[in-house]
C-alpha positions in Angstrom: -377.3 -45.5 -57.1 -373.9 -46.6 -55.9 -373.9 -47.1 -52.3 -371.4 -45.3 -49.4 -368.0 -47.4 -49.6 -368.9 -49.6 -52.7 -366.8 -47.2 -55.7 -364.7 -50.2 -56.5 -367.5 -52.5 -57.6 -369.8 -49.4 -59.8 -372.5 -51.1 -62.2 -372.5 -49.3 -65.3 -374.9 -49.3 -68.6 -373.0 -48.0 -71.7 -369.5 -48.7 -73.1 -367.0 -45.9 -73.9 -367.1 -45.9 -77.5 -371.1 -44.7 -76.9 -370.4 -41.8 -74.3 -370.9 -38.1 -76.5 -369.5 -36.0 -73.6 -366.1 -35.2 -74.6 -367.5 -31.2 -74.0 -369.2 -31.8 -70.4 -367.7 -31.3 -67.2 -368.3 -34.9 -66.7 -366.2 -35.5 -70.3 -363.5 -33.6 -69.2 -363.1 -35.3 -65.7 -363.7 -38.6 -67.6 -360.6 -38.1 -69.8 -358.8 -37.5 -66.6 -359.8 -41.1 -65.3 -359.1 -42.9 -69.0 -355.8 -41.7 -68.6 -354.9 -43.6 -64.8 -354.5 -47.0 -64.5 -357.9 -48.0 -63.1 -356.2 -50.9 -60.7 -353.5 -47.6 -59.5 -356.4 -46.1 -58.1 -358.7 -48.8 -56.6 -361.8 -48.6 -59.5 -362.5 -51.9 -61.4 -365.5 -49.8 -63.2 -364.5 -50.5 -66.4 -367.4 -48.0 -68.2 -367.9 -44.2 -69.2 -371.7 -44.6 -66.9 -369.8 -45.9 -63.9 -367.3 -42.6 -63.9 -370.4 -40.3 -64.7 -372.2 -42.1 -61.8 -369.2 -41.0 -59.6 -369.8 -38.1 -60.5 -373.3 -37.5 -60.8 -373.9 -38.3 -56.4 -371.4 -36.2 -54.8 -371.9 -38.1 -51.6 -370.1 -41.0 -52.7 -366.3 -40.9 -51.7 -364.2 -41.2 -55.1 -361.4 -43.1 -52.6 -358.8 -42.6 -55.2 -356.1 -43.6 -52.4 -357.7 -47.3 -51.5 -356.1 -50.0 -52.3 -355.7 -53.9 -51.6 -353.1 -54.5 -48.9 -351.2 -56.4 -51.4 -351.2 -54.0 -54.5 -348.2 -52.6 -54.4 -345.5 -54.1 -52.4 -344.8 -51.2 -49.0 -341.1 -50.2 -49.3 -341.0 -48.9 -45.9 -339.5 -51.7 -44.6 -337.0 -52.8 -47.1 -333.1 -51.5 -46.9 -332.1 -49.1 -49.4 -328.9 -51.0 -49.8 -327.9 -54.7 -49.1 -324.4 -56.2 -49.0 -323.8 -58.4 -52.0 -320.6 -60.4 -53.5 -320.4 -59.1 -57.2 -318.0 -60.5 -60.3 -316.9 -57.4 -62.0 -314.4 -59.3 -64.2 -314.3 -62.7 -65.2 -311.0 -64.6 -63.2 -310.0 -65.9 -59.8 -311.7 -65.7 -57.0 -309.7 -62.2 -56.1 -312.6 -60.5 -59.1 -315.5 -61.2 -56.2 -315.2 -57.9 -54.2 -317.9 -57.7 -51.3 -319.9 -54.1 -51.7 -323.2 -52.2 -50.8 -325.7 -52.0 -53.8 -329.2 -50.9 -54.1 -331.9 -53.2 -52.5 -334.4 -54.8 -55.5 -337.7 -53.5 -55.8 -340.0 -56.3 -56.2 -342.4 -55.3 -59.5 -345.6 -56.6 -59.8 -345.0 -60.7 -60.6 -342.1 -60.3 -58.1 -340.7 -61.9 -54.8 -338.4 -60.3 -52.6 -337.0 -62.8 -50.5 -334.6 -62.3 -47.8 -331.3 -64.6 -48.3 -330.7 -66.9 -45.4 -329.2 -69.8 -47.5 -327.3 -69.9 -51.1 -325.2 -72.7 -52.7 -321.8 -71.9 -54.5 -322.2 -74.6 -57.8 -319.8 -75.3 -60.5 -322.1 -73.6 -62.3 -321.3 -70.0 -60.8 -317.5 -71.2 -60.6 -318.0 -71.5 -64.6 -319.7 -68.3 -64.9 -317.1 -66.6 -63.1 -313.8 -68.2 -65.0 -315.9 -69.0 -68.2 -314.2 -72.1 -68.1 -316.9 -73.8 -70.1 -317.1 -77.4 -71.8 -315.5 -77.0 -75.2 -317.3 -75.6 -78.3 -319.3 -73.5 -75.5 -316.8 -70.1 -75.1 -318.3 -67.9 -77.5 -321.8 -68.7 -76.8 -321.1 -68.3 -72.8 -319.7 -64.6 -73.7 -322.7 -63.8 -75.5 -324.8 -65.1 -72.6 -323.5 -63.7 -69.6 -321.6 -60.6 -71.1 -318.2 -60.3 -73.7 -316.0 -58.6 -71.0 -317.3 -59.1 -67.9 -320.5 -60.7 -66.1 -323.6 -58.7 -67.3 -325.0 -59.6 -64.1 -322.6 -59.2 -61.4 -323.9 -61.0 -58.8 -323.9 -64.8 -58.9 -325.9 -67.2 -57.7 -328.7 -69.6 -58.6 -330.1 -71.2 -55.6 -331.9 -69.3 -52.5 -333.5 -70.6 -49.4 -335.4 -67.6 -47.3 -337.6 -65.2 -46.2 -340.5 -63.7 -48.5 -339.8 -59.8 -47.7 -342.3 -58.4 -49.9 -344.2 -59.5 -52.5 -346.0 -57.8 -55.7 -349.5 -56.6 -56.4 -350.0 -60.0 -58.8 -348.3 -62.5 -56.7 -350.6 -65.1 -55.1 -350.1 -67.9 -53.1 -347.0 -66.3 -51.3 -347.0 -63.4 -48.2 -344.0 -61.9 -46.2 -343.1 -63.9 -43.5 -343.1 -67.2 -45.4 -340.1 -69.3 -45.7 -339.2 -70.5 -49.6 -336.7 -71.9 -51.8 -336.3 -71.3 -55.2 -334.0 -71.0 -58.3 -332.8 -68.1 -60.3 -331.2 -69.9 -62.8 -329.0 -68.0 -65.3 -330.9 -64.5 -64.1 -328.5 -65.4 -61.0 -328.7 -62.5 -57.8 -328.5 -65.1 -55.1 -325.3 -64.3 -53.5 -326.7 -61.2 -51.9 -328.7 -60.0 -48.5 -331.7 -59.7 -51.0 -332.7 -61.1 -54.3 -335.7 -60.8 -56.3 -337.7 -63.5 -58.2 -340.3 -63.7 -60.3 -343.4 -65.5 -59.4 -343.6 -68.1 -62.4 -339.8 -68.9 -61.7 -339.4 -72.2 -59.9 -340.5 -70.9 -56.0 -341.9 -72.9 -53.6 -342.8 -73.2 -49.6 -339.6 -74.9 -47.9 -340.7 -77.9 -45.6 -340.9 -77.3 -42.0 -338.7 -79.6 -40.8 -335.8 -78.8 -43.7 -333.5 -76.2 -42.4 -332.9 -73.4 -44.7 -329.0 -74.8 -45.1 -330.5 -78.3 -46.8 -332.9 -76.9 -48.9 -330.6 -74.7 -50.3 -328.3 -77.7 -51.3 -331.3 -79.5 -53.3 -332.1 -77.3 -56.8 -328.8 -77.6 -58.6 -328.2 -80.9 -58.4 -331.3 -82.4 -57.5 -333.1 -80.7 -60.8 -330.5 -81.3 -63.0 -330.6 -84.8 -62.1 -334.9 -85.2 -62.4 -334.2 -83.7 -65.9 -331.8 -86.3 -67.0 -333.8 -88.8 -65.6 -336.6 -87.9 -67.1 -335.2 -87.7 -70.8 -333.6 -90.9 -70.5 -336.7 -92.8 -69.9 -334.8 -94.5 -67.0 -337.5 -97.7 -65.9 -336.6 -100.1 -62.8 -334.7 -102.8 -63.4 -332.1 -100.8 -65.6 -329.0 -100.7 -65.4 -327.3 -97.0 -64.6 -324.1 -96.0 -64.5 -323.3 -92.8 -63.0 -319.9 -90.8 -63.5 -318.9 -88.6 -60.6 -321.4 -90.0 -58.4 -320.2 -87.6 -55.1 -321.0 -84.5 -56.5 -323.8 -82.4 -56.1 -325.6 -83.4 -59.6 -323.8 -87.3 -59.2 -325.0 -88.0 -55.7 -328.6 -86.7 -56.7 -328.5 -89.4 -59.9 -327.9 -92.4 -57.7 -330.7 -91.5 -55.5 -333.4 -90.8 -57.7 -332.1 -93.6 -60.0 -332.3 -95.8 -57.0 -335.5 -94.2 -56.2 -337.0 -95.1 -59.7 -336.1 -98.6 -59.5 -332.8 -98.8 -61.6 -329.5 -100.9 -60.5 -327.2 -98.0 -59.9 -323.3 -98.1 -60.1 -321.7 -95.1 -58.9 -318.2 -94.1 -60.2 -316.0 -92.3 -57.7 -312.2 -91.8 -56.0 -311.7 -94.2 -53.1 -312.6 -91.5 -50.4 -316.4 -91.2 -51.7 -317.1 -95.1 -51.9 -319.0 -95.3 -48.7 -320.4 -92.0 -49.4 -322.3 -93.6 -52.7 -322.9 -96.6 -51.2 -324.7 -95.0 -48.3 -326.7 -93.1 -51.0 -327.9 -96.1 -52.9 -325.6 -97.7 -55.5 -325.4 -101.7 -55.8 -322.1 -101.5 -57.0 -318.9 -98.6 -56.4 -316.1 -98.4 -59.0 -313.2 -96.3 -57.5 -311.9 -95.1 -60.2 -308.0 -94.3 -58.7 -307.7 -98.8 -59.4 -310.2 -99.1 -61.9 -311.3 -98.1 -65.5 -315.2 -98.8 -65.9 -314.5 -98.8 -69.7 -312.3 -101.7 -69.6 -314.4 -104.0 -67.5 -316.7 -106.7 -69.6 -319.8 -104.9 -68.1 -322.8 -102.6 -70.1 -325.5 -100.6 -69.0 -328.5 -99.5 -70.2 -327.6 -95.6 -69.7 -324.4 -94.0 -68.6 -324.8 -90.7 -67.3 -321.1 -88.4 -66.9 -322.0 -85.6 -64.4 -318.5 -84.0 -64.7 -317.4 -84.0 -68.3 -314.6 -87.3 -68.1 -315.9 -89.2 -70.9 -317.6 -89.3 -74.1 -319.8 -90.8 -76.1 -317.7 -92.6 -78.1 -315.6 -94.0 -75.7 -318.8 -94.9 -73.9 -320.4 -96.6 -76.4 -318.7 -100.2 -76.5 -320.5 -100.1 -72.8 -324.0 -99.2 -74.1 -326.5 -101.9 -74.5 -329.0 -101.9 -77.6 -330.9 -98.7 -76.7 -328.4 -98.0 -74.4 -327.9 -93.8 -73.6 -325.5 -91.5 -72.8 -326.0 -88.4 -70.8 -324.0 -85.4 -71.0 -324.7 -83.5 -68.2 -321.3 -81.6 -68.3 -319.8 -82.7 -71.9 -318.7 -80.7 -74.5 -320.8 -78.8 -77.4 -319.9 -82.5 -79.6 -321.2 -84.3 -76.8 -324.4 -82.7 -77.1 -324.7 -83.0 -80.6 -323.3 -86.4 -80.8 -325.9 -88.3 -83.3 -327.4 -91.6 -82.4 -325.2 -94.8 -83.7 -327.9 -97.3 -84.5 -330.3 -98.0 -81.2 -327.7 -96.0 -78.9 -328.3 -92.4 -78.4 -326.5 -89.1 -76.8 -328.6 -87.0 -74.1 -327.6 -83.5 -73.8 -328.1 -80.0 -73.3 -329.5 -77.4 -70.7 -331.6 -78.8 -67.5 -335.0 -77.6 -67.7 -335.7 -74.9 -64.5 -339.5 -76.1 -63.8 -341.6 -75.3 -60.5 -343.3 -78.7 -60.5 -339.7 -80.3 -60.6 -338.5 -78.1 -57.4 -342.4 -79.0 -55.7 -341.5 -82.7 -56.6 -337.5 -82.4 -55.0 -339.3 -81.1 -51.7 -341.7 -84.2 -51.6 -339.0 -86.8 -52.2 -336.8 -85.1 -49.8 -339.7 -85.2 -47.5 -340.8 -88.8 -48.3 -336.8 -89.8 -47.2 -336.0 -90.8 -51.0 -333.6 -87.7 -51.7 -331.4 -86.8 -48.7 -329.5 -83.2 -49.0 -325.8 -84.1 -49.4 -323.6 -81.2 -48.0 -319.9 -81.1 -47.8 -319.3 -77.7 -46.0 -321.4 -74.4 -45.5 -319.3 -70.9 -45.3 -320.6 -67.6 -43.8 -321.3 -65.2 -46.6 -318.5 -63.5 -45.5 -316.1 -65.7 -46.7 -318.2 -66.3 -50.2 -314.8 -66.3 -52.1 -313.4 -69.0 -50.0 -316.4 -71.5 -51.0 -316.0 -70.5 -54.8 -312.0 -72.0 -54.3 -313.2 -74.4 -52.8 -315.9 -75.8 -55.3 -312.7 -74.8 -58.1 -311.2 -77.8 -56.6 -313.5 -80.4 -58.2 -313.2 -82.4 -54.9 -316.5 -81.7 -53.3 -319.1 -84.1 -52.0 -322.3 -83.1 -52.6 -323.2 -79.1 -52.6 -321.6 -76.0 -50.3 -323.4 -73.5 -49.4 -323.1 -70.4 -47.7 -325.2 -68.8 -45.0 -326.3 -65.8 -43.6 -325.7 -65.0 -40.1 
């Protein structure tokens, strides 16, 4: 006989497909419980015996209405609306129009996190002109929406607050602070934006503002993808092509970090910048042309679209690759020519990849490389800003 208090964890003695009361009162009231969600209503009894035993000892409370704290996020506490930044139209920055929208719900796998950091990429620039490497137009329409961005609001990187949380999340609580990357779902650029538990989330480091972690993800995994693909062993040697930017600045780092003899290509106002980050070598590319010098590397990787594989392959050596990071649809399916080989496509999104940024940044092996933050409020001003080409590093806007 269940016990006072204990209706969530009922023993039970036949399955359903035995039970012959479909007459009864009991079979009656035990259609009515087949029909709710047992976890809705607080019973894991999984059995026809366990519902009849409820009903069979009146004393025992059915407590239909108790439920784990964390069962259903409480939407007491989270604004109906939130101001967001949203791209009705694809064009200049005038499209982005600041306006109120509906707060996200978190569902069930869901993270509501409260936006105190965002980065403004080339990536949301892209999105927002569909200014896209060639042989990529069509395929970018059909991604993000023919006439106009299918989701409005932009944004792929958040640093925040955990706000709420769903009945199936575990390992995160309000209160905690995160960073994490929406990828292509985008949502960032608002007071509120809602990510699924299995995308790449983790706990921000205590001792990395919400500003810096923010600035890591879009460069900083793009970059550990690459890497990774390549192979890249110490002692190689690396050439990296827009070495200042957000994905660039990343490369030399972790390049450096691996072991590998970096050269960083830049204009003359970034030199000390990549040489402070870890390059042996700095070609400024306003007196030089890396193509024409009687040097080869083992892989070249172009973070901003300048070159190509075939001009870059005199400068490959046996084995040699080339990474297209921002290169056109040819780039990326550029066949190998004998023992040299072209690297391209989409940057995996993975949480052990964001876990591993956080340790290196930690460690002092990947430093956050910021050229300006904005307040949200002038969102619009960091998108013309990025549309300039000329940033070091990432931007990033805040939240007052």
């Amino acid at each position: 006989m269940p016990r006072q208090g204990h209706t969530d964890m009922v023993a039970f003695d036949a399955p359903l497909s035995r039970c012959r009361w479909s007459g009864s009162k009991e079979g009656r009231v035990l259609q009515t419980y087949r029909a709710m969600d047992p976890p809705k209503v607080g019973l894991r009894a999984r059995h026809a015996s366990a519902y009849a035993l409820l009903l069979r000892y009146p004393p025992v409370p059915l407590q239909l209405s108790a439920m784990p704290a964390t069962a259903v996020p409480s939407t007491a506490h989270i604004p109906a609306t939130m101001r967001a930044w949203v791209c009705n139209h694809y064009g200049g920055t005038d499209v982005l129009a600041l306006e109120m929208r509906p707060c996200p719900i978190p569902g069930p796998r869901d993270v509501l996190i409260r936006v105190l950091a965002a980065s403004v990429s080339s990536a949301d620039v892209r999105i927002r002109t569909q200014n896209l490497p060639r042989g990529f137009g069509l395929m970018g329409r059909l991604a993000f929406g023919l006439a106009r961005p299918r989701q409005p609001v932009l944004g792929t990187d958040v640093a925040g607050l955990v706000e709420a949380v769903g009945r199936d999340v575990q390992g995160f609580q309000p209160g905690d602070a995160v960073l994490g990357v929406a990828g292509v779902a985008m949502g960032c650029h608002a007071e509120y934006c809602v990510l699924p538990a299995s995308r790449p989330l983790v706990h921000k480091p205590a001792r990395m503002s919400f500003t810096a972690a923010a600035s890591l993800p879009f460069g900083g995994m793009t970059a550990l993808h690459f890497w990774s693909k390549a192979q890249v062993r110490a002692g190689e040697k690396v050439l990296v092509i827009g070495a200042s930017g957000a994905v660039g600045s990343a490369m030399v780092q972790l390049a450096q970090h691996r072991g590998a003899q970096v050269t960083g290509v830049c204009s003359t106002g970034n030199v000390a910048l990549v040489r402070s980050l870890g390059a042996h070598a700095v070609i400024d590319y306003t007196e030089q042309d890396f193509t024409q010098i009687d040097q080869r590397w083992d892989v070249i990787a172009d973070t901003v679209g300048a070159s190509s594989f075939a001009v870059c392959l005199p400068r490959l050596n046996e084995y040699g690759r080339y990474m297209s990071v921002a290169g056109s649809l040819m780039e990326v399916l550029a066949r190998p020519r004998a023992t040299r080989r072209s690297i391209g496509g989409p940057a995996a999104e993975r949480a052990q990849d964001l876990q591993l940024l956080m340790e290196l940044a930690q460690a002092g092996a990947l430093r956050p490389v910021i050229d300006c933050t904005y307040p949200f409020s002038e969102l619009p001003a960091a998108h013309a800003y990025v549309e300039t080409g000329r940033k070091r590093g990432a931007v990033v806007v805040t939240m007052p």
